[in-house]
VOPADO-835227 format. One record per residue: z, y, x of N, C-alpha, C in turn; residue in three letters; residue number from 0. Coordinates in pm, 1 decimal. Each point is the difference from the previous one (the first is absolute). Layout:
BEGIN
@nw:Z, nv:Y, nu:X, caw:Z, cav:Y, cau:X, cw:Z, cv:Y, cu:X, res:ALA, n:NUM
...
END
This chain:
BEGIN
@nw:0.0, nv:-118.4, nu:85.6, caw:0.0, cav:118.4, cau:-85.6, cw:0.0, cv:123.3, cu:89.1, res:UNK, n:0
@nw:-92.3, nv:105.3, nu:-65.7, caw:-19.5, cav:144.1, cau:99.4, cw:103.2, cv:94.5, cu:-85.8, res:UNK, n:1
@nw:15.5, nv:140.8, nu:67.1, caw:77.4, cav:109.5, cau:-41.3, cw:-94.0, cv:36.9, cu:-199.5, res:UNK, n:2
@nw:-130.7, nv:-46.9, nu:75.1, caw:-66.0, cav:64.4, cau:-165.7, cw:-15.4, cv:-125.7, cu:-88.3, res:UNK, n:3
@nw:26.9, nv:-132.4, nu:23.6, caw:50.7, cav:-47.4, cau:-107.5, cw:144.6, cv:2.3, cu:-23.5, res:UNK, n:4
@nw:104.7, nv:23.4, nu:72.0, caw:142.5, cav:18.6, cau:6.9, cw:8.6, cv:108.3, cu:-139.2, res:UNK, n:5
@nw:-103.4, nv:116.8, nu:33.7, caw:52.4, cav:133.7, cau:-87.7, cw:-87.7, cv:-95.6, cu:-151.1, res:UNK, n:6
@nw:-142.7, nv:-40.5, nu:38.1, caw:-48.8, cav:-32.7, cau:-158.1, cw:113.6, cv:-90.2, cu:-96.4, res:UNK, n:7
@nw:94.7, nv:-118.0, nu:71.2, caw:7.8, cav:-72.9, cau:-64.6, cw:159.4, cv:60.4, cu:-41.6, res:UNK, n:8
@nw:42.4, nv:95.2, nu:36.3, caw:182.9, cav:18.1, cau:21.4, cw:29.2, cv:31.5, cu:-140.4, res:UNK, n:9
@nw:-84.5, nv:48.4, nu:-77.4, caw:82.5, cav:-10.3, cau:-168.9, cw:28.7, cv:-79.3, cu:-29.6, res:UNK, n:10
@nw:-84.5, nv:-163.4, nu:43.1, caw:-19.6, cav:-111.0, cau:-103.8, cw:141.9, cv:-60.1, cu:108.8, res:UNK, n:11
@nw:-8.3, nv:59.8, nu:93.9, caw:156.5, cav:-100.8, cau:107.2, cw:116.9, cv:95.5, cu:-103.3, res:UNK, n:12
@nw:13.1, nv:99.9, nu:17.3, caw:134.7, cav:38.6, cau:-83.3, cw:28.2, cv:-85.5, cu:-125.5, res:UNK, n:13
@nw:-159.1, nv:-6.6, nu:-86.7, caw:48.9, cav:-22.2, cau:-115.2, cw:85.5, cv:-147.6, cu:27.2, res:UNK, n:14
@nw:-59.3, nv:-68.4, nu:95.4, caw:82.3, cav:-161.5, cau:40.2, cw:-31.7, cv:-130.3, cu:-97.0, res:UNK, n:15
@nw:-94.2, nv:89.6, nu:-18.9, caw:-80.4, cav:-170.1, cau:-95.9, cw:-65.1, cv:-88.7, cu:44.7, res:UNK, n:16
@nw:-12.1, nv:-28.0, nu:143.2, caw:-66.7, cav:-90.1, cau:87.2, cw:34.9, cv:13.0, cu:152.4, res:UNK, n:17
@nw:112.3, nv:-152.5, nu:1.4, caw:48.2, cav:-7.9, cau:98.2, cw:-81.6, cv:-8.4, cu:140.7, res:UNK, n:18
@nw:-83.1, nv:-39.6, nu:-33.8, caw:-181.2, cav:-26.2, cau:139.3, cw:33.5, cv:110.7, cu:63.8, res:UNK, n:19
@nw:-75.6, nv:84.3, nu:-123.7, caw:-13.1, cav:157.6, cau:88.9, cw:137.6, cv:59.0, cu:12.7, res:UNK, n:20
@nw:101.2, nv:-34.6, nu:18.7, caw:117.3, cav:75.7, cau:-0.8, cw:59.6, cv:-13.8, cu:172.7, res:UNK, n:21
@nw:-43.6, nv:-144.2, nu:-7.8, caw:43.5, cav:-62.8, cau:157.4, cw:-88.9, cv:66.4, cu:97.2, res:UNK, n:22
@nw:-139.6, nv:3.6, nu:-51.7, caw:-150.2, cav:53.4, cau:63.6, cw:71.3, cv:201.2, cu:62.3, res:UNK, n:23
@nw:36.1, nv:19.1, nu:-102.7, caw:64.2, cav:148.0, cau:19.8, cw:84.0, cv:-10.7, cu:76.7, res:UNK, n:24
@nw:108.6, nv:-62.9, nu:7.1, caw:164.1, cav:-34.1, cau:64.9, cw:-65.0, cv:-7.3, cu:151.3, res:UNK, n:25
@nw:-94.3, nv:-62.1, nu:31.9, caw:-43.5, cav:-63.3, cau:123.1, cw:-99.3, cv:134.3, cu:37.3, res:UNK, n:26
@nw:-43.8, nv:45.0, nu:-80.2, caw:-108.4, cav:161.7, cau:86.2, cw:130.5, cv:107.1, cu:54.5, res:UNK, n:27
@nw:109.3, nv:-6.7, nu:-87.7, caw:67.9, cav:84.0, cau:27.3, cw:92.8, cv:10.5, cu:90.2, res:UNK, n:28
@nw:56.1, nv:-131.9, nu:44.8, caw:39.0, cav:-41.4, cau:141.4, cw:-84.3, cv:15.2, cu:114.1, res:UNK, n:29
@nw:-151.9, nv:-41.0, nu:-30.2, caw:-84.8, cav:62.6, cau:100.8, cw:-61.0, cv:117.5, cu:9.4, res:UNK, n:30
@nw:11.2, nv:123.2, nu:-112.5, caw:-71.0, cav:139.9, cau:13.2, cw:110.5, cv:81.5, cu:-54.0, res:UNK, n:31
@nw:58.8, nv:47.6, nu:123.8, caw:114.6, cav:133.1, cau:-4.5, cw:-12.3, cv:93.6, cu:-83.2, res:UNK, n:32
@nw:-136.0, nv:32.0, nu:-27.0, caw:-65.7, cav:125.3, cau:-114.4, cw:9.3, cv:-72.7, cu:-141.9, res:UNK, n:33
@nw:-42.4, nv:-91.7, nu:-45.1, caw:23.9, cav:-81.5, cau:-79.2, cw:128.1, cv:-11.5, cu:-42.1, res:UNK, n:34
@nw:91.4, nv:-26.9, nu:67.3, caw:118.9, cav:6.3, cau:-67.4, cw:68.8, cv:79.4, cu:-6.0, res:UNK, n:35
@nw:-32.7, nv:152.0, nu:91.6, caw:10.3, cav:118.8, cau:-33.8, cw:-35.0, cv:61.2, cu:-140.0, res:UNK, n:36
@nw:-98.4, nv:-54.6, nu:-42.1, caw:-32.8, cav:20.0, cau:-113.1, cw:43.6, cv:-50.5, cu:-103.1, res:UNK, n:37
@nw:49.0, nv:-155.6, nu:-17.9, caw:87.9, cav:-34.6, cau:-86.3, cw:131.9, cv:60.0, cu:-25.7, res:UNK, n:38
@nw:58.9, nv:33.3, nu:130.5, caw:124.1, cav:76.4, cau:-34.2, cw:7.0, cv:117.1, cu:-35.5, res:UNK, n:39
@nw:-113.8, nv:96.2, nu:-9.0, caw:1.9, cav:131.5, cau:-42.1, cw:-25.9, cv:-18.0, cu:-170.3, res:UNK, n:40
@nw:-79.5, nv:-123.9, nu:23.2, caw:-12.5, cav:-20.8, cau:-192.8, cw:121.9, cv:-46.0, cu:-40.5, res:UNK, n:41
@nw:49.6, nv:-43.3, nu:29.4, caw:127.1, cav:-110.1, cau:-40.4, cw:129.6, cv:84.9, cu:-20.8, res:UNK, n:42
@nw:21.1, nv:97.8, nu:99.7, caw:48.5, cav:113.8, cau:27.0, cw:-6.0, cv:98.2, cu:-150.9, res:UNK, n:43
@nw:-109.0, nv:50.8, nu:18.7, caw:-27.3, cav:94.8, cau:-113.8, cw:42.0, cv:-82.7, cu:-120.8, res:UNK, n:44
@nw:-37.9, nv:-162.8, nu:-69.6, caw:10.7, cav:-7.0, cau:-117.7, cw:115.7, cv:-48.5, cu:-35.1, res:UNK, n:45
@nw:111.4, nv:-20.9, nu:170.3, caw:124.2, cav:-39.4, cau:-76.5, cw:75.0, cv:207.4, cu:-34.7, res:UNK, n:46
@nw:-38.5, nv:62.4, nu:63.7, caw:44.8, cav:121.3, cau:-19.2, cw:-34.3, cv:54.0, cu:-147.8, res:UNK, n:47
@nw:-157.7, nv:-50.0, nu:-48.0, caw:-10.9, cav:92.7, cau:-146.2, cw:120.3, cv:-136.1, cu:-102.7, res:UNK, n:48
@nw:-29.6, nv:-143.1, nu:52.6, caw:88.0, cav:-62.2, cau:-137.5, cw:155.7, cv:77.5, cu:27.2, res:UNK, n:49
@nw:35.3, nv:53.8, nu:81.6, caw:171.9, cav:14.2, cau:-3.3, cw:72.8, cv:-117.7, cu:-46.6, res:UNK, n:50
@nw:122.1, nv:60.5, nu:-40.5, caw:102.1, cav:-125.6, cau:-54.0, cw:-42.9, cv:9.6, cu:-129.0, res:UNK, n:51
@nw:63.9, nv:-101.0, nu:-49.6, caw:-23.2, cav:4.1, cau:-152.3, cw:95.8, cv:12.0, cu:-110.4, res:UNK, n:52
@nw:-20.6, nv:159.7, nu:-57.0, caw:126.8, cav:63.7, cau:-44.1, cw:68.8, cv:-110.6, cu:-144.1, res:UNK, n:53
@nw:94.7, nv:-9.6, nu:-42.4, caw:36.6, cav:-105.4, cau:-44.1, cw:89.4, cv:113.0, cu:-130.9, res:UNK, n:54
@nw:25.7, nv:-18.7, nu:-72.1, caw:121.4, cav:99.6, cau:-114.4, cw:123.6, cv:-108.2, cu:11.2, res:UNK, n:55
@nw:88.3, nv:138.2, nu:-28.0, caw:125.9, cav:-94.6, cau:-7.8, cw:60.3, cv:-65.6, cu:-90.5, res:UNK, n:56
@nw:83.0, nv:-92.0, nu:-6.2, caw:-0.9, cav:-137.7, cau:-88.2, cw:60.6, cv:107.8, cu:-138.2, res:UNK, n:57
@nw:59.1, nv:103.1, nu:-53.2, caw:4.5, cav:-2.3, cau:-127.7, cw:-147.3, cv:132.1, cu:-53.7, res:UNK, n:58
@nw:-73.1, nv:17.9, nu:59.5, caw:-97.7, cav:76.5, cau:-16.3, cw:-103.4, cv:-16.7, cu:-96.9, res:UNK, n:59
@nw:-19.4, nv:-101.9, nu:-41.2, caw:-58.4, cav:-96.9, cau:-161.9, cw:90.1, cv:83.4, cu:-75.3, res:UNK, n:60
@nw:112.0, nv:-52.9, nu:33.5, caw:135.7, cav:1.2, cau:-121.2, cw:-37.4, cv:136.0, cu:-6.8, res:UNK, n:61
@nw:73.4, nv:148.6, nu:54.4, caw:23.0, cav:147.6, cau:-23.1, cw:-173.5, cv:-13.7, cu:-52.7, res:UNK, n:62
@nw:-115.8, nv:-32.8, nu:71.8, caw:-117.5, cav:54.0, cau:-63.3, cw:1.6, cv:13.4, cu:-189.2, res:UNK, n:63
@nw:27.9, nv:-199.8, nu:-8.3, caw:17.3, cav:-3.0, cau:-212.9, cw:93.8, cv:87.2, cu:6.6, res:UNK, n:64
@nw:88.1, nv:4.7, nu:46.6, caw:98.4, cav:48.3, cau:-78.3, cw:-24.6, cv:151.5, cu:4.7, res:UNK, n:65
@nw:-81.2, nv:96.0, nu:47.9, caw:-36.2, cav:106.1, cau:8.3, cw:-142.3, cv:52.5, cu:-63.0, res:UNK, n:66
@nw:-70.9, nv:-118.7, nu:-22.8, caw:-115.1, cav:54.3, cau:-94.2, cw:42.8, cv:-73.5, cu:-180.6, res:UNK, n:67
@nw:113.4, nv:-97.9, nu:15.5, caw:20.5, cav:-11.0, cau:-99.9, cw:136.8, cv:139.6, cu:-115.6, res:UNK, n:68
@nw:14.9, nv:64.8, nu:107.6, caw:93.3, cav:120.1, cau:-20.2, cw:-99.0, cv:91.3, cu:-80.4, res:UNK, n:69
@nw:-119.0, nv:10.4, nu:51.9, caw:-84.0, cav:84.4, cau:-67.6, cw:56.5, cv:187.9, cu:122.7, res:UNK, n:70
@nw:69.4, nv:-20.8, nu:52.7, caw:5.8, cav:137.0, cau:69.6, cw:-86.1, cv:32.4, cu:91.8, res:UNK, n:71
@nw:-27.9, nv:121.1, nu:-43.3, caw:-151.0, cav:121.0, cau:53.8, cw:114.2, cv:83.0, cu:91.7, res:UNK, n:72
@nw:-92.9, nv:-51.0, nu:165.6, caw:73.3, cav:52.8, cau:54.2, cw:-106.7, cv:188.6, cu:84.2, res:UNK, n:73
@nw:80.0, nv:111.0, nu:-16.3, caw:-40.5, cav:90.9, cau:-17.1, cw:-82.5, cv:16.4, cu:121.3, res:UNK, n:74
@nw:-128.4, nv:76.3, nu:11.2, caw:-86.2, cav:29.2, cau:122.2, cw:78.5, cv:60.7, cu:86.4, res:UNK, n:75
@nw:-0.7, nv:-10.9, nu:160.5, caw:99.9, cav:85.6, cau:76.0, cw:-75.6, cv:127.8, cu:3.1, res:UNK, n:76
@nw:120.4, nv:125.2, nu:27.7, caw:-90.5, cav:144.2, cau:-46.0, cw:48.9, cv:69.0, cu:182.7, res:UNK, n:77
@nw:-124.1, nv:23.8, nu:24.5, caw:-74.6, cav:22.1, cau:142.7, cw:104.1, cv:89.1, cu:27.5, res:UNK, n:78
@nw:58.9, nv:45.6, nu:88.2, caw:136.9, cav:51.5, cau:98.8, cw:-53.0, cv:163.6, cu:-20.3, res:UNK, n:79
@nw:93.2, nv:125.8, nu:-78.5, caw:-85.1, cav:114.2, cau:21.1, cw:15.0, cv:47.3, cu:143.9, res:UNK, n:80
@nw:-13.4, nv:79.3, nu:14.1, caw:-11.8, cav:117.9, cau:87.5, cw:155.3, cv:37.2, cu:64.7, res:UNK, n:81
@nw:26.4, nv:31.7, nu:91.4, caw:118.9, cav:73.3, cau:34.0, cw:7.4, cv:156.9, cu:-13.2, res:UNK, n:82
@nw:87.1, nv:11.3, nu:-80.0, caw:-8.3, cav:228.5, cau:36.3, cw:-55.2, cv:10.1, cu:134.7, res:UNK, n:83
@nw:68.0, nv:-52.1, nu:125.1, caw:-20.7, cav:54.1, cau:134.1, cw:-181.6, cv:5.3, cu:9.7, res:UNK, n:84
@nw:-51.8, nv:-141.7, nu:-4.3, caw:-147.9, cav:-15.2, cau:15.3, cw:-41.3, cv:136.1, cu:-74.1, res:UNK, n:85
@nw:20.3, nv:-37.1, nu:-141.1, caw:-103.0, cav:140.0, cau:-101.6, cw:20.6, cv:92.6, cu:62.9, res:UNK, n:86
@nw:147.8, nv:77.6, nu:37.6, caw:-31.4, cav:103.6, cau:82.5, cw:-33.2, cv:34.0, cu:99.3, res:UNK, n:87
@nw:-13.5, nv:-108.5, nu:113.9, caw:-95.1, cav:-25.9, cau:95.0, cw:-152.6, cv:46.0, cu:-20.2, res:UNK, n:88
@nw:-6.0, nv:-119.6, nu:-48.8, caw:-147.0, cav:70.0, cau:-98.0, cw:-84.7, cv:105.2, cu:-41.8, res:UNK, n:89
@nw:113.5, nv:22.0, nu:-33.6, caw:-57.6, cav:187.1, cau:-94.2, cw:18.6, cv:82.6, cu:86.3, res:UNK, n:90
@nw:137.6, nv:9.4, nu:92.3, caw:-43.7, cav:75.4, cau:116.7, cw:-139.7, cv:9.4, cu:124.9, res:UNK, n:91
@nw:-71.9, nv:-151.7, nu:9.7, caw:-71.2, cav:-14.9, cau:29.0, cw:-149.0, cv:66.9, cu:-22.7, res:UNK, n:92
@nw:13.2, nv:11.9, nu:-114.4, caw:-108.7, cav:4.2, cau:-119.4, cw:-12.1, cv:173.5, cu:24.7, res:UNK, n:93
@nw:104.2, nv:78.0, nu:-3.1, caw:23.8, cav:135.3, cau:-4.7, cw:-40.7, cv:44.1, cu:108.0, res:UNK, n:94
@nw:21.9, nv:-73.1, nu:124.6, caw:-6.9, cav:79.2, cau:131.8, cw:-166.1, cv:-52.1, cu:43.3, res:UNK, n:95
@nw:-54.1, nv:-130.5, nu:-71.3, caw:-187.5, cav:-3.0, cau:38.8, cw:-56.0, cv:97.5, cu:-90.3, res:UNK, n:96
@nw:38.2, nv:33.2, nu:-91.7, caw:-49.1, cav:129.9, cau:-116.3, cw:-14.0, cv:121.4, cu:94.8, res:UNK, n:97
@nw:151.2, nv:20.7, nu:47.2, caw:13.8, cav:132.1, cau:45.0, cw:-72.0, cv:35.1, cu:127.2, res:UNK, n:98
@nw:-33.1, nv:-113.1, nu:114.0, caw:-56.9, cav:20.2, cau:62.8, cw:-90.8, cv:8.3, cu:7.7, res:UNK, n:99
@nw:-104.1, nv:-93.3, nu:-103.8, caw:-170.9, cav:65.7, cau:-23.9, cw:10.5, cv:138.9, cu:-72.5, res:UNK, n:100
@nw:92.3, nv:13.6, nu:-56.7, caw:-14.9, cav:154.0, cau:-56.6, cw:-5.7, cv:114.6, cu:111.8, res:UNK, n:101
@nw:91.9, nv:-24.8, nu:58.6, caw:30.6, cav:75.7, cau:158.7, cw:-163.1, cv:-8.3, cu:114.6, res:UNK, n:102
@nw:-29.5, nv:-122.3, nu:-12.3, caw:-85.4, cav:-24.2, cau:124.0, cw:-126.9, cv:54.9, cu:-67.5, res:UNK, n:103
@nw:-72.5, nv:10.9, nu:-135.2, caw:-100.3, cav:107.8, cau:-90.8, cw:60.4, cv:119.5, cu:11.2, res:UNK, n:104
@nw:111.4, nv:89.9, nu:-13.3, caw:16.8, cav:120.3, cau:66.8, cw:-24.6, cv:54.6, cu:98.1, res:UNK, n:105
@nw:65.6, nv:-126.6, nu:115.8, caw:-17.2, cav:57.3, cau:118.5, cw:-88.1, cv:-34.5, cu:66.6, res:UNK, n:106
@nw:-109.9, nv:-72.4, nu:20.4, caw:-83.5, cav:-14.9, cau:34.1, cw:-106.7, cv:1.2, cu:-107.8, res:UNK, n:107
@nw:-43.3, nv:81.5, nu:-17.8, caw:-91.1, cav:77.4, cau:-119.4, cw:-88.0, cv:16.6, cu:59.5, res:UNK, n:108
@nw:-164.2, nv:-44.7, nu:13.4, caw:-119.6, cav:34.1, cau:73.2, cw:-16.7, cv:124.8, cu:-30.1, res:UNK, n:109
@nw:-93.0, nv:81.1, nu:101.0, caw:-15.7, cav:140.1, cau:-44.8, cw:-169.4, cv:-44.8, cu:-17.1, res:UNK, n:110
@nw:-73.9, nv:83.5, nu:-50.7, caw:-153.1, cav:-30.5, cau:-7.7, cw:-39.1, cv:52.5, cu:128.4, res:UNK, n:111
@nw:-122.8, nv:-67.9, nu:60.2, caw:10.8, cav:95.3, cau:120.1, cw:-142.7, cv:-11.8, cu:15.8, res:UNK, n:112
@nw:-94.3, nv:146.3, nu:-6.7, caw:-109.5, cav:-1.0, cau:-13.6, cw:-96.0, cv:-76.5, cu:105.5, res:UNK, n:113
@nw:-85.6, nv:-132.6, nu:62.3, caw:14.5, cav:-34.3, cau:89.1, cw:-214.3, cv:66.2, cu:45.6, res:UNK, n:114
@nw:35.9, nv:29.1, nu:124.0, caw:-158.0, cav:19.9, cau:-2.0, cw:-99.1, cv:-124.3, cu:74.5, res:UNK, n:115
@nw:-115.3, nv:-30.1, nu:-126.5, caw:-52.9, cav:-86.6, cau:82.9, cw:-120.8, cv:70.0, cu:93.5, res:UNK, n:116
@nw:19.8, nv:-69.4, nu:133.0, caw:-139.3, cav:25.5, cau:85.6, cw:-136.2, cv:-19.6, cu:-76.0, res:UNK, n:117
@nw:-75.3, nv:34.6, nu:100.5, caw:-149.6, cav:-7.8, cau:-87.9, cw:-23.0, cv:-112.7, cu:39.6, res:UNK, n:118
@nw:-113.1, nv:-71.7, nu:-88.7, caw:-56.1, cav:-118.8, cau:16.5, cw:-129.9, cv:65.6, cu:-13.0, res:UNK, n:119
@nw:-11.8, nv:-56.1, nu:140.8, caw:-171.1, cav:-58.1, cau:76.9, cw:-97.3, cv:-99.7, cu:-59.3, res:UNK, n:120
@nw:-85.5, nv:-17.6, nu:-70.6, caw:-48.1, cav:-98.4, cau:32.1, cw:-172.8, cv:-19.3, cu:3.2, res:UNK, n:121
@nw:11.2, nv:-101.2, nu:84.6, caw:-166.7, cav:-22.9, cau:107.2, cw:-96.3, cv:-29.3, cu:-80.4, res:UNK, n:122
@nw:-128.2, nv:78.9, nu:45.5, caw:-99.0, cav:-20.5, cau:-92.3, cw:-50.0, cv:-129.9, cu:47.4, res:UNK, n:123
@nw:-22.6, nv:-93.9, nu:-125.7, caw:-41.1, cav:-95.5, cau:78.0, cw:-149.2, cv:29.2, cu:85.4, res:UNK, n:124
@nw:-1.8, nv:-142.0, nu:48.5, caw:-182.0, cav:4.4, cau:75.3, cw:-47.9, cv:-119.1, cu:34.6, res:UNK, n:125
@nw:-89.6, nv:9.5, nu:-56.2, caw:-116.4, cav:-130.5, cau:73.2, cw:-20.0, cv:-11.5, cu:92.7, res:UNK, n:126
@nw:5.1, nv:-93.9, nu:105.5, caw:-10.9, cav:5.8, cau:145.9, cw:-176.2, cv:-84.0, cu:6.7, res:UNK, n:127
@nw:-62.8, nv:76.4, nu:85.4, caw:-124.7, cav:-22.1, cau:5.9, cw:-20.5, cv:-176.0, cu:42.8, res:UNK, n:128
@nw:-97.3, nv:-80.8, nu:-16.6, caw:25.1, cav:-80.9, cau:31.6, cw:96.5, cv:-132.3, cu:-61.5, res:UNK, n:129
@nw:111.9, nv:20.5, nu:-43.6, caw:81.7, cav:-23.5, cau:-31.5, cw:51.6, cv:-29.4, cu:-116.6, res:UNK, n:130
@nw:-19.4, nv:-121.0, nu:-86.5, caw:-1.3, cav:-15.1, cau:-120.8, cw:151.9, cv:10.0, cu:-51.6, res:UNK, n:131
@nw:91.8, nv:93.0, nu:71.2, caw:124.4, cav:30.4, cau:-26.7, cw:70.2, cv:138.9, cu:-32.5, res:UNK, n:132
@nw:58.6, nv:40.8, nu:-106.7, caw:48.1, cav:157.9, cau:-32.2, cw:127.6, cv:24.0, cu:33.8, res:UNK, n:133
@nw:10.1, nv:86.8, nu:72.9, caw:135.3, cav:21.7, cau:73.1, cw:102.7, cv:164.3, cu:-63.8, res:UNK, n:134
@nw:103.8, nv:-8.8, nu:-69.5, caw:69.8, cav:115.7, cau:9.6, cw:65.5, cv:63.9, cu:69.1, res:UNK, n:135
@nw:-65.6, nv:-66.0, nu:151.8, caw:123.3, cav:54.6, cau:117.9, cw:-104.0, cv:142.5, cu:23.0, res:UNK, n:136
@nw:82.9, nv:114.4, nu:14.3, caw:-51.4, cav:174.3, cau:-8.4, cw:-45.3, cv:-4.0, cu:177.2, res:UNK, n:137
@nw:-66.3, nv:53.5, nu:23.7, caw:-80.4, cav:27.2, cau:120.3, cw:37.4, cv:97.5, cu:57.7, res:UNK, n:138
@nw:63.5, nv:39.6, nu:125.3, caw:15.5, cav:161.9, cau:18.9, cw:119.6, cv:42.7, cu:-54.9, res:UNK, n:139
@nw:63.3, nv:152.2, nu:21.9, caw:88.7, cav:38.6, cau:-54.9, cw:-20.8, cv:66.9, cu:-110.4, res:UNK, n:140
@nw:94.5, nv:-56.6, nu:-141.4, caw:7.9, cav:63.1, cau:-105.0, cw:-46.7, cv:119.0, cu:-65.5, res:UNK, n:141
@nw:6.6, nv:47.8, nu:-54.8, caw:-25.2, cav:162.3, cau:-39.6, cw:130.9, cv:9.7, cu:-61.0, res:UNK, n:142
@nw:61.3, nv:149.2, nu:4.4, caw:112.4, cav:44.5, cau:-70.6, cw:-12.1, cv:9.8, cu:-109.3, res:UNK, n:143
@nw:75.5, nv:-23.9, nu:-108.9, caw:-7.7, cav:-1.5, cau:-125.4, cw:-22.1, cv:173.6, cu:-63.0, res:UNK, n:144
@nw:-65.8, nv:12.7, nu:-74.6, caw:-3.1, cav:206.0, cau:-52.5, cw:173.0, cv:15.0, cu:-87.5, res:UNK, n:145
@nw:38.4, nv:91.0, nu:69.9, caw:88.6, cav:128.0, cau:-84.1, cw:-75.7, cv:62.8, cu:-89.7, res:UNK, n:146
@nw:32.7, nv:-7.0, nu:-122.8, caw:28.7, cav:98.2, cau:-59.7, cw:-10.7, cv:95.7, cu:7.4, res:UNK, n:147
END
């Protein structure tokens, strides 16, 4: 037996319905360290998800009848309020992020500020002789834009 029939056949070895292949496994795994590395990480994991097995205690039948045969409605638990200290925690909280965006729109208040833009240039295009390509790169120095 190889590592890749070891992994194909290892469900049908857990399940333990055929002693053949069980011995066939027992015997790869004495001879392939990885192999039985691998059994114990499975074996590992599925004794960890079964846990123990929680059991009730011996009059726990009994109080159950005897508690649905009572007929008592037992009341929803009502969620823990608030402490004064927290709420006013809170609200002090609440007061001083208010007050400070109020403060920080006062005091830092943009002013408008007229901004001037430069002139924009731009190149006449041109056909380059020859050249089945049109270029907008400007040739030479600019011309100044007219005043007014």
């Amino acid at each position: 037996m190889d590592c890749r029939e070891f992994r194909r056949q290892y469900s049908a070895y857990r399940d333990g319905h055929d002693p053949a292949l069980a011995a066939d496994m027992d015997d790869h795994m004495e001879a392939c360290p990885e192999c039985a590395a691998y059994d114990h990480a499975i074996r590992t994991g599925v004794d960890a998800l079964r846990g123990e097995t929680l059991l009730p205690s011996p009059d726990f039948m009994a109080r159950l009848a005897a508690r649905i045969a009572s007929g008592e409605v037992v009341p929803e638990p009502v969620p823990p309020r608030v402490s004064p200290v927290v709420a006013t925690l809170a609200a002090a909280l609440f007061v001083m992020l208010v007050g400070v965006t109020a403060l920080k729109d006062l005091i830092v208040s943009p002013t408008p500020v007229a901004a001037e833009v430069p002139p924009f240039v731009v190149a006449e295009p041109r056909l380059l002789a020859g050249v089945p390509f049109v270029t907008f790169q400007h040739i030479g120095e600019p011309e100044p834009p007219a005043r007014p």
